[in-house]
C-alpha positions as CSV (number, residue, x, y, z in Angstrom):
1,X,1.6,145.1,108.5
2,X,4.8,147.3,109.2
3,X,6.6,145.7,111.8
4,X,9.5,146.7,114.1
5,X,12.0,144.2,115.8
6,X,14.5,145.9,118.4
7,X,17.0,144.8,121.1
8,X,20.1,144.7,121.8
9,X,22.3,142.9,119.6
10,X,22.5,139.5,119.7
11,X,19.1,139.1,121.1
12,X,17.5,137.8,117.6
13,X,16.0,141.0,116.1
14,X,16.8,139.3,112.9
15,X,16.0,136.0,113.1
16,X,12.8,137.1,114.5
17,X,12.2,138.9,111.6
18,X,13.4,136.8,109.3
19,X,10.5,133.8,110.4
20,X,8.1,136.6,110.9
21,X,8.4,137.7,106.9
22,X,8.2,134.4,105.9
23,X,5.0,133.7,108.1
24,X,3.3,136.9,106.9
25,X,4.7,136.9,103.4
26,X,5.9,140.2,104.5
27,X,9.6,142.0,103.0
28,X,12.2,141.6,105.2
29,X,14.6,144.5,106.2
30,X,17.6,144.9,108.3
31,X,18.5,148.4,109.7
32,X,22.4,147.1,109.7
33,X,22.4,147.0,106.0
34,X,21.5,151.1,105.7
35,X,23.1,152.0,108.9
36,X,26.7,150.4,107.5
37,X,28.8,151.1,105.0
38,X,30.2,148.0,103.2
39,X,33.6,147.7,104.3
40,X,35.9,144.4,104.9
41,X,35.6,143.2,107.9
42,X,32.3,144.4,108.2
43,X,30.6,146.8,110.7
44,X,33.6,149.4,110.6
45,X,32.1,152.5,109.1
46,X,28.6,154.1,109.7
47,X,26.9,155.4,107.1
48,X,25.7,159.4,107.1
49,X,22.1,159.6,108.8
50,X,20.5,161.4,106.3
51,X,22.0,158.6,103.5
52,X,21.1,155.7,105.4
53,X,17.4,157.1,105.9
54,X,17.3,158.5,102.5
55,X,17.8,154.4,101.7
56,X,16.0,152.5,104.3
57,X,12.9,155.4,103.4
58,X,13.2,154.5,99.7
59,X,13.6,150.5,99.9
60,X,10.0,150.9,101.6
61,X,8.1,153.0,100.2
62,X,5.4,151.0,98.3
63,X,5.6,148.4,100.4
64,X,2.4,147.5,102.2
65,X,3.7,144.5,104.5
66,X,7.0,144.8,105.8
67,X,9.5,143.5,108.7
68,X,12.3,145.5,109.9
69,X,14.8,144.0,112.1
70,X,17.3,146.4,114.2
71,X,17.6,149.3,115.9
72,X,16.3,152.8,114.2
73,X,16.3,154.5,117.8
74,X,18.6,157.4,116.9
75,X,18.1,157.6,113.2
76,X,14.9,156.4,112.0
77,X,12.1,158.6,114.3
78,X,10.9,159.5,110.7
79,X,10.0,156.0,110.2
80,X,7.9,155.7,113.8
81,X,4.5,156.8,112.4
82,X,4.3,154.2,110.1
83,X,4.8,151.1,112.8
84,X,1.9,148.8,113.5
85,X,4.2,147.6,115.7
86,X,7.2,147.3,117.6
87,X,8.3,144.0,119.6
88,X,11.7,144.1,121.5
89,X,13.3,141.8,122.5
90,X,15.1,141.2,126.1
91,X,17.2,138.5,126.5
92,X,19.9,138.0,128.8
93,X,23.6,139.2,128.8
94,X,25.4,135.8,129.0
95,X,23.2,134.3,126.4
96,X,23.5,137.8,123.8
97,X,27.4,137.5,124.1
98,X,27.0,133.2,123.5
99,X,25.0,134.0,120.2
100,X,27.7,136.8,119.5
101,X,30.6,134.4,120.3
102,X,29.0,131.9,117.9
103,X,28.2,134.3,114.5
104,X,31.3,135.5,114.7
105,X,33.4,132.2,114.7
106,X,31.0,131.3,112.0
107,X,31.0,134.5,110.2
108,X,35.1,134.8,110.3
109,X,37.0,131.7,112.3
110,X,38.7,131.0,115.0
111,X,41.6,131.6,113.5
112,X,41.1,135.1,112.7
113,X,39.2,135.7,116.3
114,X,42.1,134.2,118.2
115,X,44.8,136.6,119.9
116,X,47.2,137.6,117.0
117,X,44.4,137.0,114.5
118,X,43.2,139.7,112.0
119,X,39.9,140.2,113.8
120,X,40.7,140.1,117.4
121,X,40.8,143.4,118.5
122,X,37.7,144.0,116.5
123,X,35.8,140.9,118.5
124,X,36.5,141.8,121.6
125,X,36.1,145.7,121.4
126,X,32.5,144.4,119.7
127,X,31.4,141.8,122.6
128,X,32.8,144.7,125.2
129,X,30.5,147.0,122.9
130,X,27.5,144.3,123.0
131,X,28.0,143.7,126.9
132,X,27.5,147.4,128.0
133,X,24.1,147.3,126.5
134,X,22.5,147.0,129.7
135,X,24.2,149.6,131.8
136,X,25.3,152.3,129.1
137,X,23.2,155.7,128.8
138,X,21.2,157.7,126.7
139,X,24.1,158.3,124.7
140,X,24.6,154.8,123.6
141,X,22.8,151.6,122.2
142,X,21.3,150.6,125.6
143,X,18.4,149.8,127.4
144,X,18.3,153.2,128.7
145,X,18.2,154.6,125.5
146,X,15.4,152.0,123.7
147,X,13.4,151.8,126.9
148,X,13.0,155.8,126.6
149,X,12.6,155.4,123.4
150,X,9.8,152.8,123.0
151,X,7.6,154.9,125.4
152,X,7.4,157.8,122.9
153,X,6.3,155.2,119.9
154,X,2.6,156.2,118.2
155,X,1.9,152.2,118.3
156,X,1.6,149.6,120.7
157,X,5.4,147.9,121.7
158,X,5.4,144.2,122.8
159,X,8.0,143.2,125.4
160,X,9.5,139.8,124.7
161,X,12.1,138.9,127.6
162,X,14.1,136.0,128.2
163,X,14.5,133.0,126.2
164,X,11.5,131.8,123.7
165,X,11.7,129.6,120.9
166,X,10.9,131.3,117.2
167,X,8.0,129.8,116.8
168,X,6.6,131.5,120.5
169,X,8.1,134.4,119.5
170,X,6.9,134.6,115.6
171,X,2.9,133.7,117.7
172,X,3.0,135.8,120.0
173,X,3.7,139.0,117.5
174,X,1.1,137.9,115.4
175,X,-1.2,137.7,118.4
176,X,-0.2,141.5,119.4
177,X,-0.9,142.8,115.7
178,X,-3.7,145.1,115.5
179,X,-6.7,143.1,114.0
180,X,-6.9,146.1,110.8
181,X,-3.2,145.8,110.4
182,X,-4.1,141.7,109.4
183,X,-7.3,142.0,107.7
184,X,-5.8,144.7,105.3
């Protein structure tokens, strides 16, 4: 099973895949960690395409089962014909930018979120970045951009909008997988 988990950010792509790997015995993968280079604060500099590819490509081949959580849409076409599936996720702008709001005060403090803090400018150029998802173009992380793209994927794409729990998410992926793709 090679399974795909897209959205915008903030939506759950990773948690999703995270329960999913565990529930499938599957390897988990997160396109953040080959699209970024490690830098501190995190999530400032993008790595090279052909680097992060070159990487993500490498980490798995071999694999039979795995999860990857993220966006490829831009970068990872290469990737496309091996998908069993993709499921993206919709979930609504006020709730995203809650879930964003959240990680980040847990990932770096209020302190260093507040106005004057080290990572202010950085939050809110990201939630600004995270809240255009729904109206930016083709040029951007958007819906525009994954909506076009999911309709030229080989494999079927399952559309999971609004609010679900995990566990109604992680079922109703399973339910969607191609029967081969769980009986290999």
């Amino acid at each position: 099973m090679r399974i795909h988990i897209t959205g915008a950010s903030g939506c759950g792509t990773t948690t999703l895949g995270l329960a999913l790997s565990e529930r499938l015995g599957a390897s988990h993968y997160d396109t953040d960690d080959y699209f970024w280079m490690p830098t501190d604060p995190p999530f400032e500099e993008p790595r090279p395409m052909p680097e992060r590819l070159e990487r993500l490509v490498e980490d798995l081949a071999g694999q039979r089962d795995w999860v990857l959580s993220g966006s490829l849409c831009g970068w990872g076409d290469p990737l496309t014909a091996q998908l069993d599936l993709v499921a993206f996720l919709l979930v609504p702008t006020g709730v995203r930018l809650a879930r964003l709001r959240d990680r980040e005060r847990e990932a770096f403090g209020r302190e260093a979120l507040a106005p004057g803090g080290r990572m202010h400018a950085n939050h809110v150029a990201f939630l600004e970045w995270a809240a255009s998802y729904d109206r930016g173009g083709l040029d951007v992380r958007s819906l525009a951009r994954h909506t076009a793209w999911l309709e030229e994927l080989p494999c079927p794409v399952l559309r999971l909008e609004g609010e679900r729990t995990i566990d109604e998410q992680v079922e109703a992926v399973i339910d969607r997988l191609p029967r081969e793709a769980c009986d290999g």
